[in-house]
LUMLODREN-223072 format. One record per residue (C-alpha): residue in one letter; x, y, z. Coordinates in steps of 0.5 Angstrom, whole numbers. Layout:
# residues N
+--------+-------+-------+-------+
: residu :    xx :    yy :    zz :
+--------+-------+-------+-------+
:      A :     X :     Y :     Z :
...
+--------+-------+-------+-------+
This chain:
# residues 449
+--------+-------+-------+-------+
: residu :    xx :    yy :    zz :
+--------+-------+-------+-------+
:      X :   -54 :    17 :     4 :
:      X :   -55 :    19 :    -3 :
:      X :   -47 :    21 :    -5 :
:      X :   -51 :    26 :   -11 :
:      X :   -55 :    30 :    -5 :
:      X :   -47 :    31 :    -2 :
:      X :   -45 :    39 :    -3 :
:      X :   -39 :    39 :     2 :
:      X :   -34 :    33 :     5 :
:      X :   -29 :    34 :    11 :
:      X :   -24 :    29 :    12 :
:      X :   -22 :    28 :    20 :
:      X :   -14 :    25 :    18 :
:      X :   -14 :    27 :    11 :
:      X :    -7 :    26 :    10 :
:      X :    -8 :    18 :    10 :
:      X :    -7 :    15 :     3 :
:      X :   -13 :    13 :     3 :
:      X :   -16 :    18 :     6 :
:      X :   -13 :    23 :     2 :
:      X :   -15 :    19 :    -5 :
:      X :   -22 :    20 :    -3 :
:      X :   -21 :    27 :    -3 :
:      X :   -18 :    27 :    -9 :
:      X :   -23 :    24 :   -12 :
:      X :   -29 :    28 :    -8 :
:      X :   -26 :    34 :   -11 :
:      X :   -25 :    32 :   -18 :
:      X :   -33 :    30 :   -17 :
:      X :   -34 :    38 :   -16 :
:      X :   -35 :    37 :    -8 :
:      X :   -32 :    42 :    -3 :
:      X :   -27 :    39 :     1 :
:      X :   -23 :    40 :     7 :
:      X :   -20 :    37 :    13 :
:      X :   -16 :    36 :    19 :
:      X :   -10 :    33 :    19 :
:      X :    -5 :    32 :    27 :
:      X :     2 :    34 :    22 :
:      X :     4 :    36 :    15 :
:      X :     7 :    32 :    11 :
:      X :     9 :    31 :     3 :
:      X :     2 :    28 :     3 :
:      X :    -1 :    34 :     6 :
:      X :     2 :    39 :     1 :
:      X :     0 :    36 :    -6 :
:      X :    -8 :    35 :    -3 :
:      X :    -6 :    43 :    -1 :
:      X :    -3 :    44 :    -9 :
:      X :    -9 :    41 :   -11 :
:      X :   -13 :    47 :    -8 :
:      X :   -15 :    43 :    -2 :
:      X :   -16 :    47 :     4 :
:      X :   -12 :    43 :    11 :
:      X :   -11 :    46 :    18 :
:      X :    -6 :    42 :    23 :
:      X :   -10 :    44 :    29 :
:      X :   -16 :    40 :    33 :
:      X :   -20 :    47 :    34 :
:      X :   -28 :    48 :    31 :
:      X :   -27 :    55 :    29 :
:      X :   -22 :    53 :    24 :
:      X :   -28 :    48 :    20 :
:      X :   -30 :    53 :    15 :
:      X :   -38 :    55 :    14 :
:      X :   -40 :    51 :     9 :
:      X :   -38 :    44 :    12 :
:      X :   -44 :    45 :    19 :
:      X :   -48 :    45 :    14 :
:      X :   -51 :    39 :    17 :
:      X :   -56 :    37 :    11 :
:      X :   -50 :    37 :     6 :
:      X :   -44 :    36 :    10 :
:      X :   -41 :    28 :     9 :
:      X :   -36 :    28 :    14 :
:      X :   -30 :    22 :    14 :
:      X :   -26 :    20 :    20 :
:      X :   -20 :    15 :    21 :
:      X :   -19 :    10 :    26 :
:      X :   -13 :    12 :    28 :
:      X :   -17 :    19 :    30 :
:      X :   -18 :    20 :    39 :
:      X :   -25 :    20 :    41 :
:      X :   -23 :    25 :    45 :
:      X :   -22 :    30 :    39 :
:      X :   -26 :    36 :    38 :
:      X :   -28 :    36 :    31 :
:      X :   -30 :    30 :    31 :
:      X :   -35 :    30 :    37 :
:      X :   -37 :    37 :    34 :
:      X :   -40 :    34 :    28 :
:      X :   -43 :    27 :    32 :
:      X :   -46 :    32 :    38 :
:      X :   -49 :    36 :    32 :
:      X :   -51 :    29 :    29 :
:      X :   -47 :    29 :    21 :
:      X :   -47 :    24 :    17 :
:      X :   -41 :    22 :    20 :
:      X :   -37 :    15 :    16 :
:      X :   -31 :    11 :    15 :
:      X :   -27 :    11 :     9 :
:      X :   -29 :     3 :     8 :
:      X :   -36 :     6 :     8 :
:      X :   -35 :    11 :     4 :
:      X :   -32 :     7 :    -2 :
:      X :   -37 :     1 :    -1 :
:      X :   -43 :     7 :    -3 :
:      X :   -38 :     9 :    -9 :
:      X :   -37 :     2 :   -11 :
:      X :   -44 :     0 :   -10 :
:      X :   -47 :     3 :   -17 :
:      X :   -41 :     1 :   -21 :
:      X :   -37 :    -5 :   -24 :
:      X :   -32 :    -6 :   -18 :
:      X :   -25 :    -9 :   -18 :
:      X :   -23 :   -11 :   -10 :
:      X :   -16 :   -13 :    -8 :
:      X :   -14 :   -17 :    -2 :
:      X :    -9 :   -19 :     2 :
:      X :    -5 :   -18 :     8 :
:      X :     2 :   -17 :     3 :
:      X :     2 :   -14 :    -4 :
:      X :    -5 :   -10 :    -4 :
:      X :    -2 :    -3 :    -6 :
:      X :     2 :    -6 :   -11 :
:      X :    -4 :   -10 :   -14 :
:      X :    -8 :    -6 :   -14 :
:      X :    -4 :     0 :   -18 :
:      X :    -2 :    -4 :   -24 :
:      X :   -10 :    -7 :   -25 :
:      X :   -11 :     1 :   -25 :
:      X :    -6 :     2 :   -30 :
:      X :    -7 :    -4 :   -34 :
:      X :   -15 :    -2 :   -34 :
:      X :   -13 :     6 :   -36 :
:      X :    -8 :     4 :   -41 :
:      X :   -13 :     0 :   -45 :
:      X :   -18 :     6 :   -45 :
:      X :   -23 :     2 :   -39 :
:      X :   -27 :     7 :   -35 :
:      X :   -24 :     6 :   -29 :
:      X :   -23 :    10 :   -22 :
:      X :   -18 :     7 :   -19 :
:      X :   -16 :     8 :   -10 :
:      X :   -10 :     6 :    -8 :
:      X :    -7 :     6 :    -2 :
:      X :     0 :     9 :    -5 :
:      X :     2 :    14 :   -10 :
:      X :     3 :    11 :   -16 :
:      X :    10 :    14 :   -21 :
:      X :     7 :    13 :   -27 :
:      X :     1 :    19 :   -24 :
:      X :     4 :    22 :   -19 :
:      X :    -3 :    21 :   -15 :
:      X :    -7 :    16 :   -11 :
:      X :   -12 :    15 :   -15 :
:      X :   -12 :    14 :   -22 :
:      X :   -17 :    16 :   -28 :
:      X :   -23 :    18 :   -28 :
:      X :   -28 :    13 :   -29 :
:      X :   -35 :    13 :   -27 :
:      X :   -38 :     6 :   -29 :
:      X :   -31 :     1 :   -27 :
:      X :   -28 :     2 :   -20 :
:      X :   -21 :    -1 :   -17 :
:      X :   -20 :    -1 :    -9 :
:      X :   -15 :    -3 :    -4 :
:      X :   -20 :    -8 :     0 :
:      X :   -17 :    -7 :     7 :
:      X :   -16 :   -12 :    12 :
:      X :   -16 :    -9 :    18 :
:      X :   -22 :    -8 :    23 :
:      X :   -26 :   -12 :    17 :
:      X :   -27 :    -6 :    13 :
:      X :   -26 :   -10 :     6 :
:      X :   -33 :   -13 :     9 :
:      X :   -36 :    -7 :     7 :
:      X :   -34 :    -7 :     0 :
:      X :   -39 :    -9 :    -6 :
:      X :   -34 :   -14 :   -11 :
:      X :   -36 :   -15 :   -18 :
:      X :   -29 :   -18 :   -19 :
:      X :   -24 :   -20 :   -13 :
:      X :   -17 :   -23 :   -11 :
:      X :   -13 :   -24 :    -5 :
:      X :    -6 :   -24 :    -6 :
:      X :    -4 :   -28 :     2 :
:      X :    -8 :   -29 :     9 :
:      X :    -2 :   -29 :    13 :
:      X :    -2 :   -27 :    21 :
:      X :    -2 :   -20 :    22 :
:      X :    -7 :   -15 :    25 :
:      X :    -7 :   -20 :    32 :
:      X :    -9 :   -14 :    36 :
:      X :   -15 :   -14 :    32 :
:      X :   -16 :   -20 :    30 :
:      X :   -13 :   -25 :    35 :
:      X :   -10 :   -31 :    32 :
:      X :    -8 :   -32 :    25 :
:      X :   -15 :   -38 :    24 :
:      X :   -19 :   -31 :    26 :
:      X :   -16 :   -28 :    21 :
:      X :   -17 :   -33 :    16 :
:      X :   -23 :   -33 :    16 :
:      X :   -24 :   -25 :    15 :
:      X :   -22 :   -27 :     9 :
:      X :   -27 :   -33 :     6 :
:      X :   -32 :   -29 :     9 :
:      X :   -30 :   -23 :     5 :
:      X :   -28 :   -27 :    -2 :
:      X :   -35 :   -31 :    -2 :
:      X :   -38 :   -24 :    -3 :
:      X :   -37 :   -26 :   -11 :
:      X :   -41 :   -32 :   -12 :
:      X :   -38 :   -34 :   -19 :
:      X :   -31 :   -37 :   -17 :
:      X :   -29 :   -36 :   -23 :
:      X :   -28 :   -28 :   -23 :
:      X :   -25 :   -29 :   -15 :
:      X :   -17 :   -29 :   -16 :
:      X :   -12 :   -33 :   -12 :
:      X :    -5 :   -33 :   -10 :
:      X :    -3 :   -40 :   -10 :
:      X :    -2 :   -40 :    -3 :
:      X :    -8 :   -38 :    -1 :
:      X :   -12 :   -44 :     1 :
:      X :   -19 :   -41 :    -1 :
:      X :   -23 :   -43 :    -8 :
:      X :   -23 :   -39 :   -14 :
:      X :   -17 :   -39 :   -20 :
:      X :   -11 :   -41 :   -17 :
:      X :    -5 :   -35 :   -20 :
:      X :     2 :   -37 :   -19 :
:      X :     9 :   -40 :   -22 :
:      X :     7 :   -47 :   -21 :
:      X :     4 :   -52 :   -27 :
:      X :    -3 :   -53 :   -23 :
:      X :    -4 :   -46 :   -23 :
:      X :   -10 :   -43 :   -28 :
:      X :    -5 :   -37 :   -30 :
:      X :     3 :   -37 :   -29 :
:      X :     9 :   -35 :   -30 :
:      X :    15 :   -39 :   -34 :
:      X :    22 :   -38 :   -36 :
:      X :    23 :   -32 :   -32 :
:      X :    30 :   -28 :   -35 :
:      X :    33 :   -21 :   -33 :
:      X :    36 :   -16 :   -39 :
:      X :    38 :   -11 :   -37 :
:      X :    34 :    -9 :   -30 :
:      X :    27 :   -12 :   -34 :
:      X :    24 :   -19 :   -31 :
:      X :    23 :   -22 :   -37 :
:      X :    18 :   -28 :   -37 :
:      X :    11 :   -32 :   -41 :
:      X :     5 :   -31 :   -38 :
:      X :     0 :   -38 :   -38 :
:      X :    -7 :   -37 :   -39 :
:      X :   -13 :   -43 :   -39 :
:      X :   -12 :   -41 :   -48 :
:      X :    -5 :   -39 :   -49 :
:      X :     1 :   -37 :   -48 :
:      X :     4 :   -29 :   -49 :
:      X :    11 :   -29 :   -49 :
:      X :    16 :   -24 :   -48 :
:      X :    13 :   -20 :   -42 :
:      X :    16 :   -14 :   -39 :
:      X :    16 :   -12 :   -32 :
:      X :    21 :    -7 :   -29 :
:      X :    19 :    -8 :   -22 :
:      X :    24 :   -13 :   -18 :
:      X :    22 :   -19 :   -14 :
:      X :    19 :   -25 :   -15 :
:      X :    14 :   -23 :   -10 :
:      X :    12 :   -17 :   -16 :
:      X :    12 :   -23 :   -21 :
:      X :     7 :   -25 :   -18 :
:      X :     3 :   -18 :   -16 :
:      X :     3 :   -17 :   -24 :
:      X :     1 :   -23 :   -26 :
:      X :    -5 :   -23 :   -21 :
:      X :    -6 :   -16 :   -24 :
:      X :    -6 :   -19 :   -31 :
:      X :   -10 :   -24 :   -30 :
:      X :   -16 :   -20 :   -27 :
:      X :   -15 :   -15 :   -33 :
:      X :   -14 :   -21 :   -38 :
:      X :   -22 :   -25 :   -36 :
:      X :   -25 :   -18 :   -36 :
:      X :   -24 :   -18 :   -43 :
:      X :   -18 :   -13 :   -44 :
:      X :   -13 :   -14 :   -50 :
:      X :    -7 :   -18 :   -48 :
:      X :    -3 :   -14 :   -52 :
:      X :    -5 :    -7 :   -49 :
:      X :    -4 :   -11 :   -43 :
:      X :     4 :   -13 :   -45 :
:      X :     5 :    -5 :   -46 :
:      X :     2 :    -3 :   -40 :
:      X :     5 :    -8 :   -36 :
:      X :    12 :    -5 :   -39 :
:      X :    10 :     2 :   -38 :
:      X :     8 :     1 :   -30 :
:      X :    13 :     5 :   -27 :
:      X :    12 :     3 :   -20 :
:      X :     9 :     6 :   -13 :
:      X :    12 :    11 :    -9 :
:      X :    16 :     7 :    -3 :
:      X :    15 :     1 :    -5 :
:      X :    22 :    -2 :    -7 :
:      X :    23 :     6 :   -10 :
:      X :    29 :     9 :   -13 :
:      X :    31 :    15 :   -10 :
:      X :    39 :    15 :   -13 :
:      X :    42 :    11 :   -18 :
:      X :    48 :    11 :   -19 :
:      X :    54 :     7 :   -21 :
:      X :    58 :     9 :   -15 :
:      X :    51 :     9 :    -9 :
:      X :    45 :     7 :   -10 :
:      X :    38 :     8 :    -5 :
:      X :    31 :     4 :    -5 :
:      X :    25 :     6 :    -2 :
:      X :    20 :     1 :     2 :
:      X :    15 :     0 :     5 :
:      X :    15 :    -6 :     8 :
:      X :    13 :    -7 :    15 :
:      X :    12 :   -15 :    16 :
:      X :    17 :   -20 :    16 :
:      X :    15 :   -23 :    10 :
:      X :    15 :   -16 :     6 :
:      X :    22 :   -16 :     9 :
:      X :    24 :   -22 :     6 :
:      X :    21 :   -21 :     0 :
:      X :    25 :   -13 :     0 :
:      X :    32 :   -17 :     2 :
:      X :    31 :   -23 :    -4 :
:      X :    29 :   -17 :    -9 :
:      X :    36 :   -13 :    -7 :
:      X :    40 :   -18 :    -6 :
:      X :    39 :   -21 :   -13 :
:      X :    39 :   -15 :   -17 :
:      X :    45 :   -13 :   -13 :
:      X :    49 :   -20 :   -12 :
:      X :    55 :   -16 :   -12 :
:      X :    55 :   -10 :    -8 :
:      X :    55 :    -7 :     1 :
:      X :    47 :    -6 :     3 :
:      X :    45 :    -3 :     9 :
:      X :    39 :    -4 :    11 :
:      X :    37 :     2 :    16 :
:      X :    29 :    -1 :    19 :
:      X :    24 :     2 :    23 :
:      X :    19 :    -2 :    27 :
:      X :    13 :    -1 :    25 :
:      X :     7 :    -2 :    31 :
:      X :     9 :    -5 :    38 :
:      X :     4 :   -11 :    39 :
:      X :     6 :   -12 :    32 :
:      X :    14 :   -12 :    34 :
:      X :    12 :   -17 :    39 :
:      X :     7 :   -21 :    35 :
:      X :    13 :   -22 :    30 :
:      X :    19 :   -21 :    34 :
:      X :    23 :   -28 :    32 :
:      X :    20 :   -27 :    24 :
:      X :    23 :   -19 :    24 :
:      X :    29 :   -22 :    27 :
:      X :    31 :   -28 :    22 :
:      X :    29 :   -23 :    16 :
:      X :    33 :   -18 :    18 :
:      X :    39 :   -23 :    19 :
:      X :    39 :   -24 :    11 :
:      X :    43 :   -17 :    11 :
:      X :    50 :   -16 :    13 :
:      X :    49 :    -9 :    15 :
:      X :    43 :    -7 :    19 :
:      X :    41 :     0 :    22 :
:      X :    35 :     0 :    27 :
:      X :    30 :     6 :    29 :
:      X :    26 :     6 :    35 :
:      X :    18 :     3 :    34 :
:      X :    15 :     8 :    31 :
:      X :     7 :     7 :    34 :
:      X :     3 :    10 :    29 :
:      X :    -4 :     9 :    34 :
:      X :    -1 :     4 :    40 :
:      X :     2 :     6 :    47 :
:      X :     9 :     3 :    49 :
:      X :     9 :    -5 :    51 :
:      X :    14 :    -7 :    57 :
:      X :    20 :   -10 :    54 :
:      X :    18 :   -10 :    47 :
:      X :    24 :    -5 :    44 :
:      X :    28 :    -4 :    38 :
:      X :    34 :    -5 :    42 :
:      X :    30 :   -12 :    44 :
:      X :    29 :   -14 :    37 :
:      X :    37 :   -12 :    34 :
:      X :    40 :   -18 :    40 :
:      X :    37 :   -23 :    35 :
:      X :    38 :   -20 :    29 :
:      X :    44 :   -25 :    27 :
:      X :    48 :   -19 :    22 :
:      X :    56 :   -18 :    22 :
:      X :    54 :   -11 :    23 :
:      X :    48 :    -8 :    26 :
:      X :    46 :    -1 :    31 :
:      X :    40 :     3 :    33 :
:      X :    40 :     9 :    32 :
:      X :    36 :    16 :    32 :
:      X :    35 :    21 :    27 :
:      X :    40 :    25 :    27 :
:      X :    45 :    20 :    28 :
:      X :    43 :    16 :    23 :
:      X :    44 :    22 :    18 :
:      X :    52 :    23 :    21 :
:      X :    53 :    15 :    19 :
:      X :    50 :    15 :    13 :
:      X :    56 :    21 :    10 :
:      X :    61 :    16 :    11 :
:      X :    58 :     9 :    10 :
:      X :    61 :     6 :     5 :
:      X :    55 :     2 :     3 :
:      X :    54 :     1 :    -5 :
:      X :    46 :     0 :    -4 :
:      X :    42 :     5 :     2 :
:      X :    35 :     1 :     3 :
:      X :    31 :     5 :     8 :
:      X :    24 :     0 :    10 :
:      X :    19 :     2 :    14 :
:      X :    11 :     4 :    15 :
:      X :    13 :     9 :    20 :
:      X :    15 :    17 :    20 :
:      X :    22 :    14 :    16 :
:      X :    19 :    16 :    10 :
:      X :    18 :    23 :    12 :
:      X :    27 :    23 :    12 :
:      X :    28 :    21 :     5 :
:      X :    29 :    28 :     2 :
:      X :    33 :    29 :     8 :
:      X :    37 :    22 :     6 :
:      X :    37 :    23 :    -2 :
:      X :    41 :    30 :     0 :
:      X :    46 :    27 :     4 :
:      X :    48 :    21 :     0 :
:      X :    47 :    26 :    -7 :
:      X :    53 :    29 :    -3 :
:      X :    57 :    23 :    -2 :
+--------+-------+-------+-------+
């Protein structure tokens, strides 16, 4: 497929972050594009700002003329989207070119210097601070992101034509498809088990998807993946590490170990070690490139952070309320351990929405010791993004081995009338789940406290 012969490109599940940066990035190549997405949401409404056209029903005769054009047409489908959907059999019955967003950006990728970032924790983040870096230096990148980045207000960042930034994604091998000039991977912990089986499967998903880059030194690690390449982290084996780590003010205030030199006084204002470690895999990545070690200092300062990754959405001095992403134990941690030393002092809810059946019963034990770092916890019902119920695997399950002094379920609107009274000084709501469609409604009534 020939992306220059493309006039038109309809996306089936367009409101997905990476779908939609995929078509932010078709529509500022000239493209026509469109789609269909099953709900609206704030994803949605800025692809409609963007003049973007998106309907919320499965019916063919809203797919405009210009996109059943066969020969011109390039047709982009989720996983997550039923084979029994309409559309989607209208264009296979018709015999389009139909692909998945990993493909579509393999083909991107292919003609250009690529940057790849993997890891089953850590990814989205990683790979907004390595646009960013390589933005602010004046390199000319494209960068897909599997967030919206503060700083742009976008999931994708820059318009670059010769240097790509991508989220390399785990799930159903889709990294595999990808051409990495440079690469890193951030963790290979178990995750995916209703895809892949066992964590040794997923294990070696991973080292098929890092020797795709041959030169070992253009291939970045994080200390604890067992993998080869350059190892980055905090400890002194490390070919690039963080030392001396102080906070000031908010800021995480660190020197960077490079094989050559030491650059002290690195800004960083995103909290938790689990962020150091993101930003220096960033940084080093960016640094072997060839990029300027002082443009990257003032850059990595700048970073903003990504929407719904440990997001400020009140700060006050009597309440504060954080956003994040996390779905996994060990992002749940990581969230607790950043919370907790930000704010030593304070009362924290923790309000968690499962994400996944088969990943709840996968981890229910790890879930349940990392929600026992909180002293207050509130849970939500599973949300089951593609997956049927599993017997016995519930939310209600979950919190009888949640170990806090304080913990309930509870449903949407129960949830809002709580929150009017709480007397909790940080709000933290968590999950990967349709939460993150309830923050406006949060912010509203903790504003109103």
């Amino acid at each position: 497929m020939e992306l220059n012969k493309i006039k038109s490109v309809y996306f089936i599940g367009i409101g997905g972050i990476g779908m939609s940066a995929l078509a932010r990035y078709f529509k500022f190549m000239g493209k026509n594009v469109s789609g269909y997405d099953r709900m609206r949401t704030q994803l949605t409404d800025e692809l409609l700002d963007a003049g973007i056209i998106i309907h919320f029903e499965d019916d063919i005769s809203q797919i405009a003329p210009e996109y059943k054009d066969v020969n011109s047409t390039l047709v982009v489908v989720t996983p997550a989207v039923p084979k029994s959907h309409s559309e989607w059999n209208y264009f296979i019955k018709n015999n389009f070119e139909i692909k998945k967003r990993s493909e579509v950006l393999g083909i991107i990728t292919k003609d250009t210097y690529c940057f790849a970032v993997a890891g089953t924790h850590g990814k989205t983040t990683t790979t907004s601070i390595l646009g960013h870096l390589l933005f602010e230096a004046g390199v000319d990148v494209t960068a897909f992101v599997g967030g919206v980045v503060e700083n742009y207000q976008t999931n994708l960042i820059g318009n670059g034509k010769t240097v790509t930034v991508v989220e390399a994604d785990e799930f159903d091998r889709s990294f595999l498809r990808l051409y990495p000039d440079t690469l890193c991977v951030t963790s290979t912990e178990a995750d995916h088990l209703d895809i892949f089986g066992t964590e040794a499967e997923i294990k070696k998903a991973f080292g098929e998807f890092a020797n795709k880059v041959q030169d070992k030194n253009k291939v970045f690690t994080a200390e604890a993946v067992a993998l080869k390449g350059v190892k980055v982290g905090f400890s002194k084996d490390c070919v690039y590490r963080i030392d001396n780590v102080k906070i000031e003010e908010g800021w995480y205030v660190f020197d960077i170990y490079t094989p050559i030199e030491i650059i002290p006084d690195v800004y960083l204002g995103l909290p938790g070690h689990h962020n150091l470690s993101n930003a220096l895999i960033a940084f080093a990545m960016a640094y072997e490139y060839g990029v300027d070690k002082d443009k990257l200092k003032a850059a990595l300062k700048s970073f903003k952070g990504v929407r719904r990754r440990f997001s400020y959405k009140l700060r006050t001095e009597k309440l504060i309320y954080i956003d994040d992403y996390a779905h996994h134990p060990t992002e749940l941690k990581a969230v607790s351990q950043a919370v907790h030393e930000m704010y030593p002092e304070k009362k924290i809810l923790a309000i968690f929405q499962p994400h996944l059946y088969s990943r709840t019963q996968d981890f229910m034990e790890e879930f349940a010791e990392a929600l026992s770092t909180f002293d207050n916890v509130v849970l939500m019902d599973i949300y089951p993004a593609r997956e049927l119920p599993i017997e016995g695997v519930t939310s209600a399950k979950l919190l009888e081995k949640v170990k806090a002094d304080k913990k309930e379920l509870l449903n949407k609107e129960d949830l809002l009338k709580i929150l009017k009274s709480t007397d909790a000084e940080v709000v933290m709501t968590i999950g990967a789940g349709d939460i993150g469609e309830m923050v406006g409604e949060i912010t509203k009534v903790l504003e109103e406290k």
